[in-house]
C-alpha positions as CSV (number, residue, x, y, z in Angstrom):
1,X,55.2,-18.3,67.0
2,X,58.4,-20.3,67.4
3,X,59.5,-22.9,65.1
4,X,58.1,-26.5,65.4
5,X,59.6,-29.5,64.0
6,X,58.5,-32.4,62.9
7,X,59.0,-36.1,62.9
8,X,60.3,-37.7,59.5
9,X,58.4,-39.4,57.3
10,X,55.3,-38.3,59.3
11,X,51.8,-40.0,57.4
12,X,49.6,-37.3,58.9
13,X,51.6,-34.4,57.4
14,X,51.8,-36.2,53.9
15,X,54.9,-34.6,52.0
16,X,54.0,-34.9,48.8
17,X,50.4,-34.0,49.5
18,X,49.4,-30.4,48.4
19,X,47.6,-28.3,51.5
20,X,44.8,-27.9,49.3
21,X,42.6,-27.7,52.5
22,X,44.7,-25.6,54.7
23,X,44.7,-22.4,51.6
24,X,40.8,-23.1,51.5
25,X,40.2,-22.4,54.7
26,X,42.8,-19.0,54.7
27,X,40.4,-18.3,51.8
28,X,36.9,-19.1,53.8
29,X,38.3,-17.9,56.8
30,X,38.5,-13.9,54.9
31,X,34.8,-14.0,54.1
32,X,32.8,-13.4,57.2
33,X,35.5,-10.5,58.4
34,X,35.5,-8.3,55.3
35,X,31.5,-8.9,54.2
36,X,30.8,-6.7,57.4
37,X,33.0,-3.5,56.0
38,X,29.9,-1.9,53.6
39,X,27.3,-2.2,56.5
40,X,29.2,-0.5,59.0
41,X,27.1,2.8,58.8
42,X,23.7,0.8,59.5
43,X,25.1,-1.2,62.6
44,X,27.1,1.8,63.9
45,X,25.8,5.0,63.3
46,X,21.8,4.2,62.2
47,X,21.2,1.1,64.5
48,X,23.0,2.9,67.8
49,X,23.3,6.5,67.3
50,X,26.9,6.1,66.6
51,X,29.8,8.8,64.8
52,X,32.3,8.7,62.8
53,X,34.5,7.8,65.6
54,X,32.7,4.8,66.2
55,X,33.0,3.2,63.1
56,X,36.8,3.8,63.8
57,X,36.5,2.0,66.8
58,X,34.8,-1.0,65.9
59,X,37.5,-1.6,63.2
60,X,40.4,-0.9,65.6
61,X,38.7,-3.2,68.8
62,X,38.8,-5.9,66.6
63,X,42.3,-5.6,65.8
64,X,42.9,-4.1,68.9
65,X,42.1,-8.0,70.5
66,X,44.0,-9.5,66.8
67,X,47.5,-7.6,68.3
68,X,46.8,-8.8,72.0
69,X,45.7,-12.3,71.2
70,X,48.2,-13.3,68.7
71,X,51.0,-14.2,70.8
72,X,48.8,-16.2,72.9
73,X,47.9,-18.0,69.6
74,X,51.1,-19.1,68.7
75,X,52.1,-19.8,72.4
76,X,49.2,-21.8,73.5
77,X,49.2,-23.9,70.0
78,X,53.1,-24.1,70.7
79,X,52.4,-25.1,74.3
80,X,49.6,-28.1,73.3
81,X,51.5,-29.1,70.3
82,X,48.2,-28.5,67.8
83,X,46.9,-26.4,65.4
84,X,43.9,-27.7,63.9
85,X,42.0,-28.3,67.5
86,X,42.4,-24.6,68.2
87,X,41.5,-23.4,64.7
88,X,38.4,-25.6,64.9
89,X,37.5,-24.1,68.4
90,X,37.8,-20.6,67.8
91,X,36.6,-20.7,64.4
92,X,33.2,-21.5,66.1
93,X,33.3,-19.3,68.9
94,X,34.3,-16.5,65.8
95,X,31.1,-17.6,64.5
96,X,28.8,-17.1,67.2
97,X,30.2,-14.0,68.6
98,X,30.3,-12.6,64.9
99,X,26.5,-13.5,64.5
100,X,25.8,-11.6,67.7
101,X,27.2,-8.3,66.4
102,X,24.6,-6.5,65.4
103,X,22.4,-7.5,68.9
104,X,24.8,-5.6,71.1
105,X,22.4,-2.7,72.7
106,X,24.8,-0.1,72.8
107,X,28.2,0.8,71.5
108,X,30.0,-0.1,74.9
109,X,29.4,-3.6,74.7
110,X,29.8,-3.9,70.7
111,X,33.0,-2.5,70.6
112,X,33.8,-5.4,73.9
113,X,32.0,-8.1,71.4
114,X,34.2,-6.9,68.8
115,X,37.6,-7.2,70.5
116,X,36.4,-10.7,71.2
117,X,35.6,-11.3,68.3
118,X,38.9,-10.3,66.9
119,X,41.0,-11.9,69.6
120,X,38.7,-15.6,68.1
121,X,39.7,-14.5,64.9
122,X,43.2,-13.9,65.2
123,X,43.6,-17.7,66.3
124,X,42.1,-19.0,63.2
125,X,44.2,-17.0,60.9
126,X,47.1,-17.4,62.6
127,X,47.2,-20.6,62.9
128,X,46.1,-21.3,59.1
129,X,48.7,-19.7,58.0
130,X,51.1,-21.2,60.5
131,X,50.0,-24.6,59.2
132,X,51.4,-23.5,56.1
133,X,54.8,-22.1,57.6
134,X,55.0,-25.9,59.3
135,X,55.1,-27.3,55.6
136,X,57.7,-24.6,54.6
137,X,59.8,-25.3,57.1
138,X,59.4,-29.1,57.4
139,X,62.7,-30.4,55.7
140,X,60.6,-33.7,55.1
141,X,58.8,-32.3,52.5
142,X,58.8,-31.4,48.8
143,X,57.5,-28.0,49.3
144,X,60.5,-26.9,51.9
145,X,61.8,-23.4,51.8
146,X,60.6,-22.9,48.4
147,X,58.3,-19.9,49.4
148,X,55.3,-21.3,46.9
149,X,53.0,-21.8,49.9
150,X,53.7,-18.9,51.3
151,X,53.0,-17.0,47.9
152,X,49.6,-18.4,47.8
153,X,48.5,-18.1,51.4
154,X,49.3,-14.5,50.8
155,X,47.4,-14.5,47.3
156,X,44.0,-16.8,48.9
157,X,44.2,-14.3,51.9
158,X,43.7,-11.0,50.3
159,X,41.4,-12.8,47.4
160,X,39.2,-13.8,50.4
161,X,39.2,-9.9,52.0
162,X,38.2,-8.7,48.1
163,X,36.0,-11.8,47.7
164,X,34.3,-10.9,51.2
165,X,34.1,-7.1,50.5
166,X,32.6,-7.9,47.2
167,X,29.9,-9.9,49.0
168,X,28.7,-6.6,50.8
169,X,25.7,-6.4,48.4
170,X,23.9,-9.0,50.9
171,X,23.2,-6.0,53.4
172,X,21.5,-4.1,50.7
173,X,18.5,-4.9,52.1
174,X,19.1,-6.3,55.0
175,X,22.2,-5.3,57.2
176,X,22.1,-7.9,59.1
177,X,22.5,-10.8,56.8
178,X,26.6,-9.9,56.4
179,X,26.7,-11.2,60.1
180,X,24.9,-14.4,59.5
181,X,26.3,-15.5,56.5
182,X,29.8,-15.1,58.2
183,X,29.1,-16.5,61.1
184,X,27.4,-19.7,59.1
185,X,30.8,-19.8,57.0
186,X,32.5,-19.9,60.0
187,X,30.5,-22.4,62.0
188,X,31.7,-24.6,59.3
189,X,34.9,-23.8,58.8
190,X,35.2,-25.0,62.6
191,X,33.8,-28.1,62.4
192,X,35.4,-29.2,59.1
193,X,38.4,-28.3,60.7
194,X,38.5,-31.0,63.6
195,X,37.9,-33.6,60.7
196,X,40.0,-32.6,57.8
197,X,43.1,-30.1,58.5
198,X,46.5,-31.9,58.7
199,X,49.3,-31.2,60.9
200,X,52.5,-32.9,61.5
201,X,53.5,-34.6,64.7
202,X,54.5,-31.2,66.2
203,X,56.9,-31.2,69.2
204,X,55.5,-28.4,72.3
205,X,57.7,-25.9,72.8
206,X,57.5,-23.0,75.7
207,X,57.4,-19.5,74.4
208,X,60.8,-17.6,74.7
209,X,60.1,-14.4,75.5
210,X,60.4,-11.1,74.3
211,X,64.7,-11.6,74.1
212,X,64.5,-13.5,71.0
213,X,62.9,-10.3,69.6
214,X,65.9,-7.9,71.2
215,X,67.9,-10.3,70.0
216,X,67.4,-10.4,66.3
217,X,67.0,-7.3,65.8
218,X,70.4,-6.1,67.2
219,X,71.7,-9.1,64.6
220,X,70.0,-8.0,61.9
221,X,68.7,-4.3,62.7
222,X,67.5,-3.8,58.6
223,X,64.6,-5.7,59.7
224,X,63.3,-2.4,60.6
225,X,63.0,-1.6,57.5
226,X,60.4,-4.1,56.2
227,X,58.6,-4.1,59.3
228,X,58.0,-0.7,59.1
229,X,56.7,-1.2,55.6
230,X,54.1,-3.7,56.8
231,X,52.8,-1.3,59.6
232,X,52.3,1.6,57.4
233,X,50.6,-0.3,55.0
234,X,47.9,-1.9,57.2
235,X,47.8,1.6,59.1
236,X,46.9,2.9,55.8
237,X,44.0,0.5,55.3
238,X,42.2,2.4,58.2
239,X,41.6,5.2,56.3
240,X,39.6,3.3,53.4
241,X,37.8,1.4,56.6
242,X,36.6,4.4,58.2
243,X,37.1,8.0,56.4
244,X,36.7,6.7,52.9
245,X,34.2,4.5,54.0
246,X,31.4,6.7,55.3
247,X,32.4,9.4,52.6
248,X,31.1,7.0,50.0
249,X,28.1,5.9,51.6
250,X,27.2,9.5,53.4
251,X,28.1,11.9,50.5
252,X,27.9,10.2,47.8
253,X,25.0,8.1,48.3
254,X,26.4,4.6,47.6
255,X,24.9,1.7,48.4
256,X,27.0,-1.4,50.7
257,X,27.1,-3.4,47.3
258,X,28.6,-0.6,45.3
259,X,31.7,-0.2,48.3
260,X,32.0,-3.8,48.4
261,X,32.5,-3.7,45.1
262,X,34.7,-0.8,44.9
263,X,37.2,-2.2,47.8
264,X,36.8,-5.7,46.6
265,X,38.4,-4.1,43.4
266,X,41.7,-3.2,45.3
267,X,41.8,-6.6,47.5
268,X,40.9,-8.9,44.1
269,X,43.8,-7.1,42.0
270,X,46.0,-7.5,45.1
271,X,45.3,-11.4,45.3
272,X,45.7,-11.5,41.6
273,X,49.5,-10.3,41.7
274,X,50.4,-11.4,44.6
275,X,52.1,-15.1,43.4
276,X,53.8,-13.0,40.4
277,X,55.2,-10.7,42.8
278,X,56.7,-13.4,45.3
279,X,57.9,-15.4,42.4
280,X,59.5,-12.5,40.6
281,X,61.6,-11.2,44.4
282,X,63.0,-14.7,44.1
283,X,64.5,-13.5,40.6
284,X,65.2,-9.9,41.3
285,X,65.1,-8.3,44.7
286,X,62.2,-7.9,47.1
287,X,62.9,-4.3,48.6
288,X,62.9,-2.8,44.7
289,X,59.2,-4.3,44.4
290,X,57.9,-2.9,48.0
291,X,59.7,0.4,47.5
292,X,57.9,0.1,43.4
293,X,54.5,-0.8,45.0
294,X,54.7,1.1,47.9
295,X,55.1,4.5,45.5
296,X,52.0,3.5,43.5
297,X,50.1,2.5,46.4
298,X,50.6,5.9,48.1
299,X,50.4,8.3,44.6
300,X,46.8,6.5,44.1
301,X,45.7,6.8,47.5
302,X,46.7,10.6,48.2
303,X,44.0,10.9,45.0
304,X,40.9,9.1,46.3
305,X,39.5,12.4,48.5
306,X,39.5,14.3,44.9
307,X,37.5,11.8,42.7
308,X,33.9,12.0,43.2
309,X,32.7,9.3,40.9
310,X,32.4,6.0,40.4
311,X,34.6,5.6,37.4
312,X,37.5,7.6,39.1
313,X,37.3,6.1,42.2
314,X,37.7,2.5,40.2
315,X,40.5,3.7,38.7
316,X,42.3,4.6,42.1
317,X,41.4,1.7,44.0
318,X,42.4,-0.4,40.6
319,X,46.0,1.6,41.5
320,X,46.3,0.8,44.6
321,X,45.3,-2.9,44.3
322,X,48.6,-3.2,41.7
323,X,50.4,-1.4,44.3
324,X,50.0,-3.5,47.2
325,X,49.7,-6.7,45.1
326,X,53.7,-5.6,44.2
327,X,54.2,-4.9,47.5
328,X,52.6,-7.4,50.0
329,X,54.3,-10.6,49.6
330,X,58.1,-8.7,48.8
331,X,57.9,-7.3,52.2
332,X,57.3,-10.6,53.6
333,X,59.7,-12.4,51.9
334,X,62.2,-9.8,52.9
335,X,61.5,-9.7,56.9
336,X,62.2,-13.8,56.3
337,X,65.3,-13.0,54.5
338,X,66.7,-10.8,56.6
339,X,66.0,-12.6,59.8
340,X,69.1,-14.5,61.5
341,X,69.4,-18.3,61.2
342,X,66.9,-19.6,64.1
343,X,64.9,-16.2,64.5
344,X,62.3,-16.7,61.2
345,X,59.6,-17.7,63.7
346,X,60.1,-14.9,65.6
347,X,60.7,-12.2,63.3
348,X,57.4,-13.2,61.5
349,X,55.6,-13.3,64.7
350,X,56.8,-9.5,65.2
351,X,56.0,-8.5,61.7
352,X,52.3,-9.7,61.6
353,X,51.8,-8.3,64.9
354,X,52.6,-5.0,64.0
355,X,50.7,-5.1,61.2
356,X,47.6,-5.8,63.7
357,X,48.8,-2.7,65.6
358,X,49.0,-0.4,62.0
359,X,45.4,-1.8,61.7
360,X,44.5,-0.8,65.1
361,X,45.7,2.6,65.2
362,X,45.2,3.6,61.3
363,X,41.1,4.1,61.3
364,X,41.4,6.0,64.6
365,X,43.8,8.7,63.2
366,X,42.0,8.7,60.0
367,X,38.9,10.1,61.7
368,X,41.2,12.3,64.0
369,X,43.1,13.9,60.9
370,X,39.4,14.4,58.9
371,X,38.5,15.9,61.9
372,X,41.2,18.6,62.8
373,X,41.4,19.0,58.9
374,X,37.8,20.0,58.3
375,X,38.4,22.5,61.3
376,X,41.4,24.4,60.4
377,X,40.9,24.8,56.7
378,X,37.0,23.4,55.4
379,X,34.6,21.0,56.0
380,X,35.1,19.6,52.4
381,X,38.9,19.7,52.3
382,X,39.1,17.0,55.4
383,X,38.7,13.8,53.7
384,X,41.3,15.6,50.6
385,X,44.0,16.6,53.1
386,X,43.4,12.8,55.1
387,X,43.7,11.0,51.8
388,X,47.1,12.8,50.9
389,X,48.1,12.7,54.5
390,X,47.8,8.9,54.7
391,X,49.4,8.4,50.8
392,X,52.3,10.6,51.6
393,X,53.1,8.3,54.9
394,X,54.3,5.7,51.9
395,X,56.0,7.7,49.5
396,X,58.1,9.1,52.3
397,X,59.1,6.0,53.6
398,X,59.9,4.8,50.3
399,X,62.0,8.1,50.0
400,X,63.2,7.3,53.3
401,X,64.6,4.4,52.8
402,X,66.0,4.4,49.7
403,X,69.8,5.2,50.8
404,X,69.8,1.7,52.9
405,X,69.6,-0.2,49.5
406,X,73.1,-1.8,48.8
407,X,72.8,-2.3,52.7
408,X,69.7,-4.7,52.3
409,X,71.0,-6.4,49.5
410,X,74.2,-7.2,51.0
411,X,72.5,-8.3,54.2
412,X,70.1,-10.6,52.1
413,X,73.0,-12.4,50.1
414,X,74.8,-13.3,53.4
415,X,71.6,-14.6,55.4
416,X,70.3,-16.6,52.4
């Protein structure tokens, strides 16, 4: 999205006021997306006959419409000069198309539902958080470029996915119930929305292009470097989404609570330290914490495949929530730092939209690798080998990396 500016003294932005609505609503709007995870199996594979691939699928169609729909986000809210009336709109379409989910009669036109679906949630999470960049950004108020709104969007956005995974227990008994309460959360998300977001007077602006991108990369080419970091780690995610995911409910027997719970473990612990972590790259460096979290992130998920119960599989996901919580919000901060004076909008645009694509691609290859795994060496050494495959991806681009660091930091004291 490109950078919007806004009028001084503007009563409908209200400087001094703190967005308490606008970091509810990221919050709410994380619910109804990640109650769905533990019921996957019953709507995919038990409902419609489906496979593992499937379940794969119907994670990556979702982000699959997330990656393609994002710039029209931004454009289109750019272009009308409004957040809140888009956020409002889609959040109620999200809710309606969410709700019909579980209807769809076969997997064709689920996984087409579920790109939809996606694509209507992409705009309401984009923008949330956008509203939140506006306040950043706004020189007008008391909260410009100090980063603390940022730091708890991240925080209310993953407390919301563990939160929402943690709320899986509702399909125990009946799978679809996830669906409805999501969509209900939605529904009136969308309509509070219209009444109760704020947004400054925002000037439209047309989209620029795909130069800007060229552009600030060839100023700034270390922004590779953090980007990459935010792919891998959302690619990464697919393999708890789908391999893990159907490992722990097929094999060993448990229940959509007991993965909510389990993944809402990892998601909670990465909300948790997410604030610390922003606050503390202000005082030290960011790449040092995403290269720190990164490394346990990967060690504790090249593990999962191994453990086989329920106090071993705590303690990995309770390793790779500290990881990412290091991680998540350093990465960001650095893209932002390392983007050329003017480009910010852009370079964050780039960054989330990659991540959509990690989260696209990441439970497709997870089932792929299982797959080919299980063939060339043993059934029961797929998910192993997937698990270290997907863990090592981090470690070696923390290994990777690691010469480029008197680089970054150089590059970050001159752009600050």
């Amino acid at each position: 999205m490109l950078n919007v500016s806004t009028k001084k003294g503007s009563s409908s932005l209200g400087t001094d006021t703190f967005p308490w609505i606008t970091l509810s609503f990221i919050f709410l709007a994380m619910l109804p997306v990640t109650m769905i995870v533990p019921v996957y199996k019953e709507i995919i594979k038990d409902r419609l006959g489906g496979t593992g691939y499937g379940v794969a699928w119907f994670q990556s169609s979702a982000m699959l419409g997330s990656f393609l729909f994002s710039p029209l986000a931004g454009w289109l809210s750019d272009k009308l000069g409004t957040r809140k009336k888009l956020i409002g709109t889609f959040a109620i379409l999200d809710a309606f198309l969410l709700a019909l989910l579980p209807f769809m009669p076969n997997i064709s036109s689920l996984f087409v539902l579920r790109f939809l679906e996606g694509g209507a949630h992409i705009f309401v999470i984009g923008l949330l958080l956008t509203c939140i960049s506006d306040r950043e950004k706004d020189q007008t108020s008391s909260f410009y470029n100090k980063g603390i709104l940022f730091g708890l969007g991240g925080t209310l956005l993953t407390l919301g996915g563990g939160v929402g995974q943690s709320l899986g227990f509702l399909g125990n008994k009946d799978p679809l119930l996830p669906f409805f309460v999501g969509g209900f959360i939605l529904l009136v998300l969308g309509i509070l929305s219209f009444f109760f977001l704020e947004e400054g007077n925002l000037k439209k602006l047309e989209w620029e292009g795909w130069q800007k991108t060229k552009t600030a990369l060839a100023l700034s080419p270390l922004l590779l470097v953090p980007i990459a970091f935010h792919f891998i780690d959302r690619f990464t995610v697919g393999y708890f989404l789908s391999s893990l995911n159907l490992h722990l409910r097929e094999d060993l027997g448990f229940s959509p609570g007991q993965v909510g719970g389990l993944f809402g473990v990892m998601f909670l612990l990465m909300s948790v330290l997410s604030l610390p972590a922003a606050l503390l790259s202000r005082r030290w460096n960011s790449i040092s914490l995403v290269w720190i979290g990164s490394f346990i992130y990967g060690i504790a998920q090249a593990s999962t495949g191994f453990l086989n119960t329920s106090t071993g599989l705590y303690l990995s996901m309770i390793s790779c929530g500290i990881g990412a919580g290091i991680m998540y919000v350093p990465a960001m901060r650095l893209a932002s730092s390392l983007a050329p004076n003017g480009f910010n909008a852009v370079v964050m645009t780039v960054f989330t939209g990659l991540g959509s694509l990690g989260f696209l691609l990441g439970p497709l290859v997870s089932i792929s690798a299982q797959d080919a795994f299980s063939q060339i060496y043993d059934k029961t050494l797929g998910l192993e080998f997937t698990g270290v495959l997907y863990g090592g991806l981090e470690v070696l681009l923390v290994l990777g990396t690691l010469p480029l660091l008197s680089k970054i930091l150089e590059k970050e004291k001159r752009l600050d």
